[in-house]
Each structure stands twice: as C-alpha cells, then as structure tokens.
C-alpha positions in Angstrom: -78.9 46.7 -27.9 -79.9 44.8 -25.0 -83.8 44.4 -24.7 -85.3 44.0 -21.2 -87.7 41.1 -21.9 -84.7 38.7 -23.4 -84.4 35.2 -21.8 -80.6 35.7 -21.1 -78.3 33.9 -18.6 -76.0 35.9 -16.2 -73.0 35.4 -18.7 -74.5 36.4 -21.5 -76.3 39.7 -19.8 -72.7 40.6 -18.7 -70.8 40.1 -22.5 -73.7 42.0 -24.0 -73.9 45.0 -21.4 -70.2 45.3 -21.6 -69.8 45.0 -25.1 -72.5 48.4 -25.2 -70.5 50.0 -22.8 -67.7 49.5 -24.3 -69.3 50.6 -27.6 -71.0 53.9 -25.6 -68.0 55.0 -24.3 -65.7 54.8 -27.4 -68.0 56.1 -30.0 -68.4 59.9 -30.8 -70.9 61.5 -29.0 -74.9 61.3 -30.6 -74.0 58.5 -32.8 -76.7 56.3 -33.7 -75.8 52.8 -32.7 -78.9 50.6 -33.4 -79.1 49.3 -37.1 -75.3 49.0 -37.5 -73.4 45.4 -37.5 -70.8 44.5 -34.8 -67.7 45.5 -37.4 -69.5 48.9 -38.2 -69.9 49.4 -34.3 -66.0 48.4 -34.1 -64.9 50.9 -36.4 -67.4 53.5 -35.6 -65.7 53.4 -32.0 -62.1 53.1 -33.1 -61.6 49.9 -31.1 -58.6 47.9 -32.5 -55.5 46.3 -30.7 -54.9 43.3 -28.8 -58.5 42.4 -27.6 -59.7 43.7 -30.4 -60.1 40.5 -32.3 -61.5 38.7 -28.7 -63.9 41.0 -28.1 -65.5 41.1 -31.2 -65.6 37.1 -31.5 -67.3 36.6 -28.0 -69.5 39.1 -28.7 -70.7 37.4 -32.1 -70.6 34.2 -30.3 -72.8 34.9 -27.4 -75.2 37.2 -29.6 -75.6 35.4 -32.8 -74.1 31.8 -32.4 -76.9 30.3 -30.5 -74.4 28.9 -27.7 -74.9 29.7 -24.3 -72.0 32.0 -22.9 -69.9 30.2 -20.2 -68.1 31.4 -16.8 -64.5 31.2 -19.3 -66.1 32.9 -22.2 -66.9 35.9 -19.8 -63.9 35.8 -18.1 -61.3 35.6 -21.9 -64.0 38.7 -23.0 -63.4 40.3 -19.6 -59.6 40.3 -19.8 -59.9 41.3 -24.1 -61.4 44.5 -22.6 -58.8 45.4 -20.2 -56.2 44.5 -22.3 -57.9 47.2 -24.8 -58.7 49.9 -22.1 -55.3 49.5 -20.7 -53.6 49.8 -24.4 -55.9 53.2 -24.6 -54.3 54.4 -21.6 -51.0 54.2 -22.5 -51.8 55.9 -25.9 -50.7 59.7 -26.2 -53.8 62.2 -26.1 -53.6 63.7 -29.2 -52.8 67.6 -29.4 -55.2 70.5 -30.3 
C-alpha cells in the first residue's frame, strides 16, 4: 500500500500505484489487501499468464530491492500489464 509521506521518485510512484490497481481491480470485492505478501496478493487476484512473472519481479524490485526504479523498468512493467489485461480480454466470461 502506497503511503503518502514516502520519499519516492516518479517511476517508482507509477510501478507501485499500478501494481495496487492492478491488484484492486482483479481481487474479489472487500478483500483485505494490507498484511498479505506480493504472491498472496497474486493469487488472491488470479493474475497469471505472460506478464505475470514481469510484473511480480518489478514490483519486488522497486518495493523491496532498494534500487531506484528507472524510465525502462517502468516501461517493461507497463507493457507486462497490458500483455496481462489484454490476455484477460481475450479469455471467455465464464457462464452462470
């Protein structure tokens, strides 16, 4: 969860924000987010597939590793997460 007062660069307010979105709008309805790992959030929202794999490791990268987040790290998460909402798309809608 992104906290307000954090001394983050552009890139790395960007990876994190998108990552929540991401996380937000794949994840059932009232689930409680905080206290649960990157994976557990992963699996919690059902997000697997090509980008899968990319978005998870620039995620842990820019919020754990201690590196600042660059214009190409951004851009490589960017593309991981239209590769998975495009993927989604294309996906049946299951039937009632």
């Amino acid at each position: 969860v992104l906290r307000e007062k954090e001394n983050l660069s552009g890139y790395e307010k960007k990876i994190r924000r998108g990552y929540e979105k991401l996380i937000k709008a794949r994840a059932p309805e009232k689930t409680p987010l905080a206290a649960k790992t990157p994976t557990e959030l992963e699996q919690t929202a059902k997000i697997s597939g090509d980008g899968a794999e990319t978005i998870h490791t620039i995620y842990s990268l820019t919020r754990y590793g201690g590196e600042p987040a660059t214009k190409e790290r951004y851009a490589a998460f960017r593309d991981a997460v239209h590769t998975l909402s495009a993927e989604t798309k294309n996906e049946p809608r299951p039937q009632p």
